[in-house]
C-alpha positions in Angstrom: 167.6 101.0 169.0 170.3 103.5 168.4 168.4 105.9 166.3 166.0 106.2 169.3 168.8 106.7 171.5 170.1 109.3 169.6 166.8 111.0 169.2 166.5 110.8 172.9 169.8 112.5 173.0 169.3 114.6 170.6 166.0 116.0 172.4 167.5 115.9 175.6 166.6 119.7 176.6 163.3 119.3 175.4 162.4 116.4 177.4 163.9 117.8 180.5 162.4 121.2 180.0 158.7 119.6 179.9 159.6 117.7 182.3 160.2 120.3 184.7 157.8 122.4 184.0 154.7 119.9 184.5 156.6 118.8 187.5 156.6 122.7 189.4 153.1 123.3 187.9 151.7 120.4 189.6 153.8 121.1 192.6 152.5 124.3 193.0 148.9 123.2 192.4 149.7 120.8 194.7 150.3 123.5 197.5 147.7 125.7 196.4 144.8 122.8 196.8 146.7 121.8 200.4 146.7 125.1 201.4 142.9 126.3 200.7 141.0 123.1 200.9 143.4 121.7 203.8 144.9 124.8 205.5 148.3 122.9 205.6 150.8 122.2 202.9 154.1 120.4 202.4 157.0 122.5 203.8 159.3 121.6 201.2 156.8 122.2 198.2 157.3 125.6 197.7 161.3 125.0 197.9 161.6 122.2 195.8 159.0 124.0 193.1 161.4 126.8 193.3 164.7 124.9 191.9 162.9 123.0 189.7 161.8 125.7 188.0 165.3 127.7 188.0 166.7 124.4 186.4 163.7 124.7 183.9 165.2 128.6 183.4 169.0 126.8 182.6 167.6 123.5 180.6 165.2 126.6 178.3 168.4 128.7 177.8 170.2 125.4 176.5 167.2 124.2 174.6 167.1 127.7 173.1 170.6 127.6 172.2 169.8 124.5 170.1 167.0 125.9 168.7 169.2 128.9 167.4 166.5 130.8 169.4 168.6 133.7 171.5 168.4 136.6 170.3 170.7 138.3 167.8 171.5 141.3 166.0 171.9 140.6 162.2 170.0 143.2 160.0 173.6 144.7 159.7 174.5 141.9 157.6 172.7 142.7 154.6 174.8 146.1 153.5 178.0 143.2 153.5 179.2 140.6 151.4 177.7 137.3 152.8 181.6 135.8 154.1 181.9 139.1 156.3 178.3 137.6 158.0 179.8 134.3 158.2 183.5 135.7 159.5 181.1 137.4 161.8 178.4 134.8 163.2 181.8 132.0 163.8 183.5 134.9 166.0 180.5 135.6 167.6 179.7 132.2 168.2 183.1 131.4 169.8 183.3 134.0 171.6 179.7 132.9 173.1 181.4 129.1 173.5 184.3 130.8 175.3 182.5 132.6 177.8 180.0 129.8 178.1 183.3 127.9 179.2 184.6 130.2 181.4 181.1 130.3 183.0 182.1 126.2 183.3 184.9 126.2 184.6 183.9 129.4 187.3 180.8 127.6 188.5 182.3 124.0 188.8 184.5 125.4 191.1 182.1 126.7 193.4 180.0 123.9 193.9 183.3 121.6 193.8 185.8 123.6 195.7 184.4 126.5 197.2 180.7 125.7 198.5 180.5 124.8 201.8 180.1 120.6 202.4 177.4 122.0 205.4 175.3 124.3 202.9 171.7 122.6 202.8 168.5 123.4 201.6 166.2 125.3 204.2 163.3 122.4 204.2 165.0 119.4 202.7 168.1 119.1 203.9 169.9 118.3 200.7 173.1 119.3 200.1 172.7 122.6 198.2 175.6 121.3 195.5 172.7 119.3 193.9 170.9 122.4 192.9 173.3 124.3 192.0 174.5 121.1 189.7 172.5 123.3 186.9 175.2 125.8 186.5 178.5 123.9 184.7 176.0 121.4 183.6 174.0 123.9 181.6 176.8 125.8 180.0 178.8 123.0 179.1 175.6 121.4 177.2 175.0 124.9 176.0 178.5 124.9 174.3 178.3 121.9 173.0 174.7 122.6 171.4 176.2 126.1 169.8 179.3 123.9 168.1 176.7 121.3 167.7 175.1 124.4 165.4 177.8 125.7 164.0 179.0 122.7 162.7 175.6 122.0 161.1 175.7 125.5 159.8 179.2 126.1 158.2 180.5 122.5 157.3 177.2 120.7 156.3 175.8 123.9 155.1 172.2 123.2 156.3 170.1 126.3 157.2 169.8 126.7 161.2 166.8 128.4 161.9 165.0 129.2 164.9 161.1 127.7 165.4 159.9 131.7 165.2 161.7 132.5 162.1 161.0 129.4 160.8 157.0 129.9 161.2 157.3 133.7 159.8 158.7 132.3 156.5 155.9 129.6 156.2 153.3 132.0 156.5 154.6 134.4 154.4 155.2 131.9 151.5 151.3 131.1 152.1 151.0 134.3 151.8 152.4 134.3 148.8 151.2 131.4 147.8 147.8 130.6 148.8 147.5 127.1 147.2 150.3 126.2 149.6 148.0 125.2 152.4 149.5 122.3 153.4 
């Protein structure tokens, strides 16, 4: 029971992300069928389709940061000796976790403090707070998933790598290796 828990956890951006994205699809479908088969639609369809899919933006950038997927500079690494690219990828990341932070701390106190209690959505009448619920909560899991990383990286010393690079290395040791074919 906990091992699932913690692989529910664990693939908690992931989850979330397909979530999302199957829910605006088929929301958007939705709208498109109601529209040309029924000339009508739902009023709020295209609104709610719209912040689910700018919380599917946040919950990709999070997932992405677990991944180890955002784009990096490196290549300048190799003409060093390998601590100077470890000194470097640490500062780099906690200077990423840092702003990430601030980012926290700016957006909570928007939708906390300074966002109006009367701000609504146009068709749903929500409270737009809700919505923009995305912004501290994304960083701060964002943060947590780059320390998450680091920690993985320079304590346990397990190799982080990103799906893409991950691939490009299996196909060239096939390459290789073409018995490999596994």
């Amino acid at each position: 029971m906990k091992q699932a828990l913690l692989k529910v956890l664990d693939n908690l951006e992931n989850y979330l992300c397909q979530f999302l994205l199957v829910f605006f699809v088929f929301l958007l479908f939705v709208q498109i069928v109601l529209r040309n088969i029924f000339s009508g639609s739902l009023a709020w369809g295209d609104e709610l389709a719209t912040y689910a899919f700018v919380w599917f933006a946040y919950m990709g950038a999070v997932y992405a940061a677990k991944m180890s997927a955002h784009n990096r500079v490196t290549f300048q690494f190799r003409f060093f000796p390998r601590i100077v690219e470890k000194i470097c990828n640490i500062l780099t990341d906690l200077i990423w976790v840092g702003f990430n932070l601030y980012l926290v701390y700016l957006s909570y106190d928007f939708v906390f403090n300074r966002m109006n209690v009367f701000w609504k959505s146009q068709t749903m009448g929500v409270p737009m707070k809700y919505f923009y619920m995305i912004l501290p909560l994304a960083f701060l899991i964002m943060s947590l998933r780059i320390l998450q990383n680091m920690y993985v990286r320079h304590v346990m010393n397990k190799d982080v790598m990103d799906p893409e690079n991950a691939q490009i290395e299996e196909m060239m040791r096939v390459q290789n290796n073409p018995r490999d074919k596994s």
